[in-house]
OpenMM code with the backbone's topology and positions (N, CA, C; nanometers):
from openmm import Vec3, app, unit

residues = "UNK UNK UNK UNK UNK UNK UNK UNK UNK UNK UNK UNK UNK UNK UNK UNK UNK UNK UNK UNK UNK UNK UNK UNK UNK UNK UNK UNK UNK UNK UNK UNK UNK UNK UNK UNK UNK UNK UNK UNK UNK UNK UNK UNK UNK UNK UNK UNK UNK UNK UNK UNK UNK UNK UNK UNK UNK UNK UNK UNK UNK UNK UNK UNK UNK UNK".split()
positions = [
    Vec3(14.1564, 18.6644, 12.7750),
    Vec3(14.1336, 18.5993, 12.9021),
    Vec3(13.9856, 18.5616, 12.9107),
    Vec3(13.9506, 18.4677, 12.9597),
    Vec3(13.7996, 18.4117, 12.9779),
    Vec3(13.7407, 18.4820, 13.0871),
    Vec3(13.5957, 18.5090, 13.0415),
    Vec3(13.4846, 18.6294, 13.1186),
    Vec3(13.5033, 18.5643, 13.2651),
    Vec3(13.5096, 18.4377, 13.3223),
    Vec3(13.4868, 18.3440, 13.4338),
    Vec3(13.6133, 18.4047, 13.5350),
    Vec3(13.7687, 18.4396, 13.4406),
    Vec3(13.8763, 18.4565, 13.5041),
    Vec3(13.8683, 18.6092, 13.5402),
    Vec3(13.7951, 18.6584, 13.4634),
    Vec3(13.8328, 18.8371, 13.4830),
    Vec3(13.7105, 18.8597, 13.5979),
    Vec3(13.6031, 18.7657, 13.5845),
    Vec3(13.5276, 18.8554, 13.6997),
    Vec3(13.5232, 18.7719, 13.8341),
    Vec3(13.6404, 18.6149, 13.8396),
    Vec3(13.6805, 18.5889, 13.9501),
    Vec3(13.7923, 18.6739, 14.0100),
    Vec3(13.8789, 18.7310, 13.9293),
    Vec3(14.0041, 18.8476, 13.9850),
    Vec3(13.9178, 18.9577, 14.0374),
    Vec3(13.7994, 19.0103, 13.9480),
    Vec3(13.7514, 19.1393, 14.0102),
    Vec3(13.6621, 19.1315, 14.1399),
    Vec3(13.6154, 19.0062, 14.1473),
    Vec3(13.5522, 18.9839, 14.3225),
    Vec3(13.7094, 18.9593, 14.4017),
    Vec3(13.7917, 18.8712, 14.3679),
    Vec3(13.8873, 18.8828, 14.4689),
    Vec3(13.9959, 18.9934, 14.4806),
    Vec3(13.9994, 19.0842, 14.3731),
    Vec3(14.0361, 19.2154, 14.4219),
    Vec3(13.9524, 19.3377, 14.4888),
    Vec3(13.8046, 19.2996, 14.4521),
    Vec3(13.7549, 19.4165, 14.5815),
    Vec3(13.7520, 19.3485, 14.7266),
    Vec3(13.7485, 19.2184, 14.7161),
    Vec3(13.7394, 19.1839, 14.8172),
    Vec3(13.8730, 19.1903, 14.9100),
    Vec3(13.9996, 19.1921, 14.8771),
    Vec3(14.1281, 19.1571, 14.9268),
    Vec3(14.1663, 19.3348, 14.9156),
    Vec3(14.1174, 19.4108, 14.8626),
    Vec3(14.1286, 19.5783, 14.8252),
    Vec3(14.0682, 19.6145, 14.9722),
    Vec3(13.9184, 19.5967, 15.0138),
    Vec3(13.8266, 19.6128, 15.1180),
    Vec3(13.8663, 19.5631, 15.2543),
    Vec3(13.9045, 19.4275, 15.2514),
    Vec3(13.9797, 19.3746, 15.3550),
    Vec3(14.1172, 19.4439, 15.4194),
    Vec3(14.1916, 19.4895, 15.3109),
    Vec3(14.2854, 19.5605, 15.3662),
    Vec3(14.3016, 19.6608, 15.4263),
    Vec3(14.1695, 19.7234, 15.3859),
    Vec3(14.1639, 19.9092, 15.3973),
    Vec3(14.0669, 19.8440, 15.5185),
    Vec3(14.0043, 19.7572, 15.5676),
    Vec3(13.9400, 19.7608, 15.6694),
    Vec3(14.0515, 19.7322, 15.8316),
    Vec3(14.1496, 19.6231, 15.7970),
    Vec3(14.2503, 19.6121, 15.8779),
    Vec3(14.4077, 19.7326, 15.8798),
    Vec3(14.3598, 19.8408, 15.7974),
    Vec3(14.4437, 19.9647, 15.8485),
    Vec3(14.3857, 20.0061, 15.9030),
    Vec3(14.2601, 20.0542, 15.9272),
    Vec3(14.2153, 20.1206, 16.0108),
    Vec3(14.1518, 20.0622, 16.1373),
    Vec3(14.0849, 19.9600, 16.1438),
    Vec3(14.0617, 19.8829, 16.2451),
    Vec3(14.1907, 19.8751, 16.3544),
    Vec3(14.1472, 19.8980, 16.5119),
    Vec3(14.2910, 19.8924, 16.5952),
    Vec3(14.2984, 19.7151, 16.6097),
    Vec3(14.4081, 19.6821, 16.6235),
    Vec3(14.4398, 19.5245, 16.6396),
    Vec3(14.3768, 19.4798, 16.7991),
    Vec3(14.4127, 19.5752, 16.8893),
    Vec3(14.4196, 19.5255, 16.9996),
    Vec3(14.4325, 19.6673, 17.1110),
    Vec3(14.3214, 19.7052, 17.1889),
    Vec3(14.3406, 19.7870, 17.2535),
    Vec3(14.2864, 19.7646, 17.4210),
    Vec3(14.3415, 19.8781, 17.4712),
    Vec3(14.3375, 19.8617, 17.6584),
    Vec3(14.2469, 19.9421, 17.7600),
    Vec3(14.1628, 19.9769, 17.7823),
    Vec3(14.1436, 20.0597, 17.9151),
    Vec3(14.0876, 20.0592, 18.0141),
    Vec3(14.1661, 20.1461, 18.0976),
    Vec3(14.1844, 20.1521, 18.2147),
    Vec3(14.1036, 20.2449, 18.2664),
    Vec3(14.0094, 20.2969, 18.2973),
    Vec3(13.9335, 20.4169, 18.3235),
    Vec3(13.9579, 20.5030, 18.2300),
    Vec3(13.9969, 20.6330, 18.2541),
    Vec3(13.9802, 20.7291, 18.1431),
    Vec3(14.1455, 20.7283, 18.0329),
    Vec3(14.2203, 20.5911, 18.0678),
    Vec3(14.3562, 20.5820, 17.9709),
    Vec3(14.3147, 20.4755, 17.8513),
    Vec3(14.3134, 20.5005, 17.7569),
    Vec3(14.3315, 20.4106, 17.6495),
    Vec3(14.4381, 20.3820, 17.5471),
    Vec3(14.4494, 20.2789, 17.5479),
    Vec3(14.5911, 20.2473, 17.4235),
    Vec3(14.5217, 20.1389, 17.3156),
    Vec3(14.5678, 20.1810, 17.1906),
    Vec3(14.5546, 20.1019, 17.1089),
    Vec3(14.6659, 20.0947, 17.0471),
    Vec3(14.6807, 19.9740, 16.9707),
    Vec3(14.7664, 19.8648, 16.9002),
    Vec3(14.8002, 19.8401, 16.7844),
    Vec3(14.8609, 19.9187, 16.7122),
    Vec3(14.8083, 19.8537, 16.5243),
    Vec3(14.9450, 19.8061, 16.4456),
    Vec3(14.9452, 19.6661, 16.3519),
    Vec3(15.0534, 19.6623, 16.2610),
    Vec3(15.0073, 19.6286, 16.1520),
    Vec3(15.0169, 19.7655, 16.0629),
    Vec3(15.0143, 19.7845, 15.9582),
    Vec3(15.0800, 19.7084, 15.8816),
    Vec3(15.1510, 19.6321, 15.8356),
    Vec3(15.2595, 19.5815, 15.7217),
    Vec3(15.1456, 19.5095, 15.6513),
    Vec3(15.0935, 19.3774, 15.7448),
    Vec3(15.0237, 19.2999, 15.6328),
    Vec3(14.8621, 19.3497, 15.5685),
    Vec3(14.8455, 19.4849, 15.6176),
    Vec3(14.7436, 19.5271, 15.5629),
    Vec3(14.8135, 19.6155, 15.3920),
    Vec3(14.9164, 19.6695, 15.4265),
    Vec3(14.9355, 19.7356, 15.2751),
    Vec3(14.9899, 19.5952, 15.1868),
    Vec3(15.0351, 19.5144, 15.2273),
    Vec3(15.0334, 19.3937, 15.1330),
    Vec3(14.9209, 19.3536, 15.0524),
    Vec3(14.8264, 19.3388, 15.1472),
    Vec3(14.6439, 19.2831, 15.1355),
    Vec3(14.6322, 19.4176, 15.0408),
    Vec3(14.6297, 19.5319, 15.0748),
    Vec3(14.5949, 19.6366, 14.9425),
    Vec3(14.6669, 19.6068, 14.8173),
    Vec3(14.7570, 19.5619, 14.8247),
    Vec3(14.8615, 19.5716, 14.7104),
    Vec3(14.8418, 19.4468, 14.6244),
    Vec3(14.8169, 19.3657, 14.6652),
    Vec3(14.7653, 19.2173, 14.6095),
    Vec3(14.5611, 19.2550, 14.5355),
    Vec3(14.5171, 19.3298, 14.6119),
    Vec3(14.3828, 19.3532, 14.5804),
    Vec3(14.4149, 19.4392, 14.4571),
    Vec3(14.4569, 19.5535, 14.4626),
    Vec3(14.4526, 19.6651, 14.3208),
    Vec3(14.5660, 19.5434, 14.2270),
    Vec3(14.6428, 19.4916, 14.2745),
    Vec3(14.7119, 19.4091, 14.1168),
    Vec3(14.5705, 19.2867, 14.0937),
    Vec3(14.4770, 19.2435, 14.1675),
    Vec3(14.3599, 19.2078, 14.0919),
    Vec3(14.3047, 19.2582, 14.0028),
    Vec3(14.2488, 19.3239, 14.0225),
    Vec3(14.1791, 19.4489, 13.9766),
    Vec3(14.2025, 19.5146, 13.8708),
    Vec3(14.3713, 19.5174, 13.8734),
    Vec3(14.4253, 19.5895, 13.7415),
    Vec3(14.4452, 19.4411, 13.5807),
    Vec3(14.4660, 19.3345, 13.7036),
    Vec3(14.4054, 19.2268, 13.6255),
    Vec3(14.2981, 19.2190, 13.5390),
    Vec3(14.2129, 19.2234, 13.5866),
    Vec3(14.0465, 19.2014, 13.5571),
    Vec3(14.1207, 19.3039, 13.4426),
    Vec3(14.1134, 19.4448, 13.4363),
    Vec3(14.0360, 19.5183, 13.3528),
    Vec3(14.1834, 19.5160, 13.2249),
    Vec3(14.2359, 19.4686, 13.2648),
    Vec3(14.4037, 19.4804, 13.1729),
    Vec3(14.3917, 19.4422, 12.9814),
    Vec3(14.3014, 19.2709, 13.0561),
    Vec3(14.2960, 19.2254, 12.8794),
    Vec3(14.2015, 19.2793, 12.8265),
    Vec3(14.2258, 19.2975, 12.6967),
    Vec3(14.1175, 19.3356, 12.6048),
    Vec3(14.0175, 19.2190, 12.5296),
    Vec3(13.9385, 19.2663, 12.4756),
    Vec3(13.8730, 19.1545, 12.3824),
    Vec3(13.8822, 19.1418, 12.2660),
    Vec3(13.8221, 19.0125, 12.2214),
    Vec3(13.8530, 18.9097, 12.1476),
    Vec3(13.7469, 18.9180, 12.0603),
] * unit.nanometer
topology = app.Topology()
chain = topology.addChain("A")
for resn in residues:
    res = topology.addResidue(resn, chain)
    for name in ("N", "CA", "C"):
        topology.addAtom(name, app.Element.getBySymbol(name[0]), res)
């Protein structure tokens, strides 16, 4: 695989790895009311975003050299 392709997968897998793990934990959308608070979270498309980032990643480092 060409040096250009493996270390464009490895910026867009930390980056899409980081993004994800930042929108699990981040609340989506929260409320309060004096001393009541609610927060909001849907998880689904954040473990996607992880799951797409580490198959980068495992990209990048997969081929060997030449």
């Amino acid at each position: 695989m060409n040096q250009t392709v493996k270390k464009t997968l490895l910026v867009v897998g930390i980056v899409l790895l980081g993004y994800g793990i930042y929108t699990l934990i981040a609340p989506e959308a929260s409320v309060s009311i004096g001393d009541l608070s609610i927060e909001a979270q849907n998880n689904t498309d954040s473990y996607i975003t992880i799951g797409l980032g580490l198959a980068a990643l495992v990209l990048s480092f997969l081929s060997g050299k030449k």
